[in-house]
TORGU-358525 format. One record per residue (C-alpha): residue number from 0; y, z, x. Coordinates in Angstrom, 3 decimals. Each point is the difference from the previous one (the first is absolute). Layout:
   resi          Y          Z          X
    NUM          Y          Z          X
...
END
This chain:
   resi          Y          Z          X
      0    116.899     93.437    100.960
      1      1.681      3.241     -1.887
      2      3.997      0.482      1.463
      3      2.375      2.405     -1.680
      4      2.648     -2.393     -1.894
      5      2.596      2.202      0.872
      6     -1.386      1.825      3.265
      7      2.368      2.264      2.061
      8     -0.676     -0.259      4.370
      9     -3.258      2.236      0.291
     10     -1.890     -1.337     -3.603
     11      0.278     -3.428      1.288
     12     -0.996      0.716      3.380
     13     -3.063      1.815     -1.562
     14     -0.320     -2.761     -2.658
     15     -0.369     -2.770      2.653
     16     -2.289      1.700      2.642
     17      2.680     -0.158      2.421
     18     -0.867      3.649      1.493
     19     -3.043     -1.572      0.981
     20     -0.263     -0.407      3.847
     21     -2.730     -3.169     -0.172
     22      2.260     -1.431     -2.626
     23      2.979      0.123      2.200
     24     -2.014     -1.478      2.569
     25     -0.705     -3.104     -1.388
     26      3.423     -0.704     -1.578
     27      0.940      0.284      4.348
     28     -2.672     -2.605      0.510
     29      1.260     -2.208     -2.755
     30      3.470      0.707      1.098
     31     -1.378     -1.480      3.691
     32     -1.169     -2.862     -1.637
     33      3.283     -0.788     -1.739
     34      1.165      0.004      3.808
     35     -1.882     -2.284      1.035
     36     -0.039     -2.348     -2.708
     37      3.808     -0.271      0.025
     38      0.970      0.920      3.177
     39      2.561      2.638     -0.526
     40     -0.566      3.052      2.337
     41      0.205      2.446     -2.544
     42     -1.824      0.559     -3.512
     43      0.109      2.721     -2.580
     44     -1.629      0.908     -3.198
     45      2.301      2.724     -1.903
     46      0.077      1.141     -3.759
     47      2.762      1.114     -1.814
     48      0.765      1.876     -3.357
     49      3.334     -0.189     -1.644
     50      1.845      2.059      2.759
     51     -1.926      0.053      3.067
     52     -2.275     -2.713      2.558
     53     -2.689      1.522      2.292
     54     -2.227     -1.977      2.662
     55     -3.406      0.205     -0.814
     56     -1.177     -0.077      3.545
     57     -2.473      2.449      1.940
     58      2.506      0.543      2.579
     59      3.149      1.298     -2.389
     60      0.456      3.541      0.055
     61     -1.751      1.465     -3.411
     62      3.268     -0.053     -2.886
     63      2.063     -2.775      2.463
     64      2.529     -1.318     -2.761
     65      3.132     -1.728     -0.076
     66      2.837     -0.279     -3.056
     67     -1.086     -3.737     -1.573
     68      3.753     -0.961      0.344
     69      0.016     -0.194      3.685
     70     -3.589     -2.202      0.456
     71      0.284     -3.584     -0.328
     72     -3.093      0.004     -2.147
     73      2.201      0.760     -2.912
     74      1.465     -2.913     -0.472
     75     -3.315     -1.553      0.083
     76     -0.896      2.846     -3.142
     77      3.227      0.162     -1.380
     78     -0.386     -4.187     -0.924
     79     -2.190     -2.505     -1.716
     80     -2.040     -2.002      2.471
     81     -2.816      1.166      1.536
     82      1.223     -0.838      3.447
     83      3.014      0.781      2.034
     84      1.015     -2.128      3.206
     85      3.127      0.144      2.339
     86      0.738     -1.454      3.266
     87      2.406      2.798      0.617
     88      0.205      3.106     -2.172
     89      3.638      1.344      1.878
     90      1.832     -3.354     -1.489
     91     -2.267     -0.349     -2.940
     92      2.404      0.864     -3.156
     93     -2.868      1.077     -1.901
     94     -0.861      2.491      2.558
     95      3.519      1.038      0.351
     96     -0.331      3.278     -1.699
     97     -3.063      1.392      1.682
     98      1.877     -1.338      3.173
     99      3.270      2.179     -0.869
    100     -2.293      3.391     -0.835
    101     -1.485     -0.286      3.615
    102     -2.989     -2.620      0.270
    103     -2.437     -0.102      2.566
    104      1.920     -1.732      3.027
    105     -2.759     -0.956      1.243
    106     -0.971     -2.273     -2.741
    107      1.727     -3.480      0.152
    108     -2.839     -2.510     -1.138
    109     -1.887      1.540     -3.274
    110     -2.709     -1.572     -2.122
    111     -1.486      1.858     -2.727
    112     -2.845     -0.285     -2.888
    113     -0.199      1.986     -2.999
    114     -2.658      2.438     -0.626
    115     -0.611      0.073     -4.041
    116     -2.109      2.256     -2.094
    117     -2.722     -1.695     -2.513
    118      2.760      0.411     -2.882
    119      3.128     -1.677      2.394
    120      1.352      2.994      1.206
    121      1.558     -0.396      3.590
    122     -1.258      2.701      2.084
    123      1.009     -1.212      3.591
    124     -0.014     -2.088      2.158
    125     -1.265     -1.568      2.886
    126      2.369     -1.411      2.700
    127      0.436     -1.363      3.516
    128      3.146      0.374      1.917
    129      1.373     -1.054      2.914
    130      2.667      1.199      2.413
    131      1.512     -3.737      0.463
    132      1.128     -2.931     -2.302
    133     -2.845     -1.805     -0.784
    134     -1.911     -2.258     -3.090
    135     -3.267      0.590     -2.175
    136     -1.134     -3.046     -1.768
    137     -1.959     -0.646     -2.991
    138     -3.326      0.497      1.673
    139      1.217      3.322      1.230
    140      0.903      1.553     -3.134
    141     -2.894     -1.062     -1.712
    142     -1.937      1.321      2.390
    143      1.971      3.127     -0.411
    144     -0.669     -0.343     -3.566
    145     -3.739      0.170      0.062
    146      0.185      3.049      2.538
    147      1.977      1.535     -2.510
    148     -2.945     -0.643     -2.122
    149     -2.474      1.266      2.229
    150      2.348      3.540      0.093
    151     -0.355      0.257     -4.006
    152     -3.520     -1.062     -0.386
    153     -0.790      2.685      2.921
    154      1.810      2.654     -1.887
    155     -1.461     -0.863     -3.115
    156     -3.677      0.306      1.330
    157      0.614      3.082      1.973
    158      1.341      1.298     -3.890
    159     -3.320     -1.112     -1.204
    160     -1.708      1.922      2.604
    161      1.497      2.848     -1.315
    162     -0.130     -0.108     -3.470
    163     -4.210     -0.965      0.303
    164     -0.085      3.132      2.255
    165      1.707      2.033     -2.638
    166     -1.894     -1.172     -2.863
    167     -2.994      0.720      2.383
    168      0.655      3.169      0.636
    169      1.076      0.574     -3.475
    170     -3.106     -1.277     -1.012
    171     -1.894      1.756      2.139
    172      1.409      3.315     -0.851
    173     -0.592     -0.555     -3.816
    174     -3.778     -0.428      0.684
    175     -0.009      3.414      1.730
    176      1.815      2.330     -1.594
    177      0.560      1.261     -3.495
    178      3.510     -1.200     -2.082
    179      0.119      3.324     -1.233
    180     -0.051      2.421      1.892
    181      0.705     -2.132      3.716
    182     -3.133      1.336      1.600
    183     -3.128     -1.646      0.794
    184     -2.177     -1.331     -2.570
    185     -3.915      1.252      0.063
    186     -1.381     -2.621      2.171
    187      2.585      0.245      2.554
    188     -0.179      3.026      0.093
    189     -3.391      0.153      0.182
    190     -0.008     -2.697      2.779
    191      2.693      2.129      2.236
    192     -1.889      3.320     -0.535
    193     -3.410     -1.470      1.163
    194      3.095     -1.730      3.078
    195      0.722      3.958      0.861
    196     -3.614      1.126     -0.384
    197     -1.209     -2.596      2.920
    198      2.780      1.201      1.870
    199      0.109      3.820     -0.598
    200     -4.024     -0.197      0.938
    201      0.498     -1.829      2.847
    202      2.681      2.392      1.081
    203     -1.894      2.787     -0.405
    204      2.429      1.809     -2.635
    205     -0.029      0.857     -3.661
    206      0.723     -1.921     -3.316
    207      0.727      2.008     -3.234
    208     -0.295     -2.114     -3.281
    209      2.054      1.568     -2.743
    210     -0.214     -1.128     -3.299
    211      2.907      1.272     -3.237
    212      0.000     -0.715     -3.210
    213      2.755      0.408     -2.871
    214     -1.352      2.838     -2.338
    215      0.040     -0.831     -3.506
    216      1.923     -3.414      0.465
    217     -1.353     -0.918     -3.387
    218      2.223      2.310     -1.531
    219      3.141     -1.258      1.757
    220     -0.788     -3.517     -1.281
    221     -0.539      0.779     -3.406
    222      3.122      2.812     -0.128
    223      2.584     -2.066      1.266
    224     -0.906     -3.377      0.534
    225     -1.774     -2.790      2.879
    226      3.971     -0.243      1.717
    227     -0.406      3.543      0.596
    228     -3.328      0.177      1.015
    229      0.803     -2.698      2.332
    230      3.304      1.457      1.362
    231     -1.825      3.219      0.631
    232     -2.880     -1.858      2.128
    233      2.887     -1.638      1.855
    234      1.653      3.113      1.017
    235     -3.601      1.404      0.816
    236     -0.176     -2.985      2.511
    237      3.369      0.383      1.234
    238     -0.589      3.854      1.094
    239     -3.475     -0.763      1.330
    240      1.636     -2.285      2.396
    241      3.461      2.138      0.490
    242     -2.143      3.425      0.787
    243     -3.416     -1.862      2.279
    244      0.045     -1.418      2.979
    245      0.302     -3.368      1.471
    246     -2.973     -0.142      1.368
    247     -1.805      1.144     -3.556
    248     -1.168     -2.427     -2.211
    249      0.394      0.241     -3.702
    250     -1.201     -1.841     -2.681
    251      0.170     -0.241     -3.977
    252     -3.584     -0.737     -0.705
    253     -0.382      0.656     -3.992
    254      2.364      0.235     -2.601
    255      1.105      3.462      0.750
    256     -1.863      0.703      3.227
    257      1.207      0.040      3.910
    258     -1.791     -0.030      3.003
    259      0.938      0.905      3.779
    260     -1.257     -0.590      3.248
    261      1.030      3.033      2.264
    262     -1.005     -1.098      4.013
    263     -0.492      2.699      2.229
    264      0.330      2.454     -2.434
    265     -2.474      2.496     -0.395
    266     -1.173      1.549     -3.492
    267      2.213      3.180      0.621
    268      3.099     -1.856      0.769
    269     -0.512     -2.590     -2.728
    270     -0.165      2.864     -2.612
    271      2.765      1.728      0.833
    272      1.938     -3.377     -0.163
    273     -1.291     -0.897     -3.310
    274      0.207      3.008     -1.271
    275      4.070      0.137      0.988
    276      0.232     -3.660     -1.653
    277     -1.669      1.860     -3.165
    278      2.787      2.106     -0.160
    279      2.445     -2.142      0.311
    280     -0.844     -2.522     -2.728
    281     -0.601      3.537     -2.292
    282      3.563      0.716      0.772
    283      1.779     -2.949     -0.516
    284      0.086     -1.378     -3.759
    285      0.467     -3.948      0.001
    286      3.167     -0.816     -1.783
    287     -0.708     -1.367     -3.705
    288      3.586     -0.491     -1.834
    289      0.083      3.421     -1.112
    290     -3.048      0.768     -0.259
    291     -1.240      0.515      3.598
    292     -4.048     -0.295      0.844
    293     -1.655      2.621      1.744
    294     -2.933     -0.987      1.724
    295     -2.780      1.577      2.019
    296     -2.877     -1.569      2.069
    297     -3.631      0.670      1.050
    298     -1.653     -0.953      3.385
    299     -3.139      0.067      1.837
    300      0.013      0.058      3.315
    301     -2.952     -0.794      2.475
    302     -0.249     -1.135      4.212
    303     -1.842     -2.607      1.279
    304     -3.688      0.795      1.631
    305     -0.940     -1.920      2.907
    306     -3.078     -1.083     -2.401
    307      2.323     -1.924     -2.346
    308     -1.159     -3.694      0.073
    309      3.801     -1.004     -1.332
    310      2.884      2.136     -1.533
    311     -2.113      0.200     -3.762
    312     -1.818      3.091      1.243
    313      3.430      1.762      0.100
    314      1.023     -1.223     -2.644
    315     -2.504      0.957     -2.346
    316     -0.126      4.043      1.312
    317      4.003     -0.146     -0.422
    318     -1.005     -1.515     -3.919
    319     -2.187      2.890     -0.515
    320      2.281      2.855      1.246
    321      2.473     -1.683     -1.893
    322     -2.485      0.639     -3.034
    323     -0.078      3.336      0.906
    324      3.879      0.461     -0.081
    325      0.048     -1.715     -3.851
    326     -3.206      2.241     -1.156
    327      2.326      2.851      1.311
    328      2.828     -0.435     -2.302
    329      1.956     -2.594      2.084
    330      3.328      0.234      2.298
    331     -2.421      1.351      2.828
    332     -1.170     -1.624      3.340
    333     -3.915      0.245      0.994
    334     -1.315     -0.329      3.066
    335     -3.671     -1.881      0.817
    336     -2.746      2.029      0.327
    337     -1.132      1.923      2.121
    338      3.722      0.534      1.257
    339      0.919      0.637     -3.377
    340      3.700      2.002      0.128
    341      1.330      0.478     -3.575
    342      3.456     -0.316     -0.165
    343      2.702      2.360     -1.714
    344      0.056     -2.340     -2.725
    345      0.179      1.492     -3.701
    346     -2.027      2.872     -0.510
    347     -1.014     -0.424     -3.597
    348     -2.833     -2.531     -0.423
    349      0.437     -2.936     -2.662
    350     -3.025     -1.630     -0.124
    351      0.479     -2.146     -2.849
    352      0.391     -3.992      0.546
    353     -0.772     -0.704      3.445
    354     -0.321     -3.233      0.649
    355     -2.591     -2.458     -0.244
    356     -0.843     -1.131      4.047
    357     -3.661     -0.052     -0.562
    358      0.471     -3.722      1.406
    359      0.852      1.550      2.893
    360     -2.320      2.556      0.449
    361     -4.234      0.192      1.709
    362     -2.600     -0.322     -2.832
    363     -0.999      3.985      0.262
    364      3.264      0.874      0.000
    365      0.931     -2.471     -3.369
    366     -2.906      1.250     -1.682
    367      0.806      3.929      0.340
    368      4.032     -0.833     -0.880
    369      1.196      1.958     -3.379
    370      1.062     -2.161     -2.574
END
């Protein structure tokens, strides 16, 4: 079990789980049982940090606290034993001074059990009171002793419960998206495109598959270095997610190369939205010391046909138009034919150094490529 060392109120209610409503629930059962076992009418379980004591019970008002000076738990923390007992707390001289600062008058009769982190650090308490006089025995505090036990062991399982869901989730999210760049990785990408395609089809709607690539990344890399290269794909990422939509998925599926999923977009709309993003990468050179990178991207874009046995077909039209827009001279947008629309991308041609995505592309199509 992880606790802060030196935790102020809310980190050690977060640390311990004690915002958790089924937590709080059994510490009220346990609390029951520490009734029953000793007889007293009333039972608590509270924690405390160096100032303050709160009840951790399901019916306290959310942020119920009390000063530690006026609870007569403290001089249960405050000492050395692990157990506090007195027959009467209002003559009790070692309760004197929580009496003076306005104890609980309810609270004649108290027995209490400490509650102790795995490295000895008292935490709370639990304790049963009493509104009379009255004795607790040796079998009755070491039954409050185990209870207090119980409370610990509970909150340190419920702590395990969190951290293995973290690390799951953690875990989880590694194996589906890139470390990069934050986005998907290809075949999660892949597997929630195909997820939108079932869905966009059964719908009845539109899917537009859109896929950019960083024009002549080579030459960042070698001109100023992998860190750059890498910071520039990062801030790529970070605008493809700041300037899309939720409901758009986006992927890093090649060293330099994005993909998006567009549902219920139609080719028209998807182009003018690509075509926008375009521009705004164009515009906005990626800070470099002071030296800043300009950068400029390519994209095909194509829609899904109801004859597409999975999201591939798209894919591969969006490849080809993306071709297109590198045999063009790059920085440029193409459309799938035959809803080709050529954007207002750069109106020189460079048609030097495309790149190679013959892996990519039909056999006919591969076979009539320049080189």
């Amino acid at each position: 079990m992880s606790i802060p060392a030196t935790a102020e109120h809310p980190d050690l209610i977060q640390a311990l789980g004690l915002a958790d409503p089924a937590t709080l629930a059994d510490f009220d059962m346990l609390a029951r049982v520490a009734c029953i076992l000793t007889g007293a009418p009333h039972a608590f379980v509270s924690f405390a940090d160096a100032k303050d004591i709160w009840p951790a019970t399901a019916g306290a008002a959310r942020g119920t606290r009390r000063p530690l000076e006026r609870a007569y738990c403290s001089t249960l923390l405050a000492g050395d034993a692990d157990n506090f007992v007195s027959r009467n707390v209002l003559l009790d001289r070692r309760t004197r001074a929580v009496t003076r600062q306005s104890g609980d008058p309810h609270v004649v009769a108290y027995a209490g059990a400490l509650l102790r982190a795995n490295d000895g650090r008292r935490l709370g308490t639990l304790c049963v009171t009493d509104s009379v006089e009255r004795d607790f025995d040796s079998i009755h505090i070491e039954l409050l002793n185990g209870l207090a036990r119980q409370v610990m062991n509970l909150v340190s399982l419920r702590a395990t419960k969190r951290e293995l869901t973290y690390a799951l989730v953690t875990m989880t999210e590694l194996a589906q998206t890139d470390a990069l760049t934050g986005l998907l990785n290809r075949r999660t990408w892949h597997e929630e495109a195909e997820a939108l395609r079932r869905h966009v089809l059964r719908q009845g709607g539109s899917l537009a598959v859109v896929i950019l690539d960083l024009d002549h990344f080579k030459r960042i890399n070698d001109g100023h270095g992998h860190a750059a290269g890498d910071a520039v794909l990062a801030e790529v990422g970070r605008l493809l997610t700041s300037e899309l939509r939720a409901t758009d998925r986006i992927g890093r599926i090649g060293g330099e190369e994005f993909a998006i999923a567009m549902p219920f977009t139609t080719l028209e709309a998807a182009a003018s939205r690509i075509e926008q993003l375009r521009r705004s990468i164009g515009q906005r050179p990626i800070a470099n010391g002071d030296a800043p990178i300009s950068v400029t991207v390519s994209g095909g874009i194509a829609a899904l046909q109801e004859l597409d046995a999975s999201i591939d077909g798209a894919m591969r039209r969006a490849d080809e138009a993306l071709y297109r827009a590198k045999a063009a001279g790059r920085d440029r947008i193409e459309v799938d034919e035959p809803h080709r629309m050529r954007s207002a991308g750069p109106s020189r041609a460079r048609r030097s150094g495309a790149s190679d995505r013959s892996h990519l592309l039909p056999d006919a199509a591969r076979q009539a490529r320049p080189g």
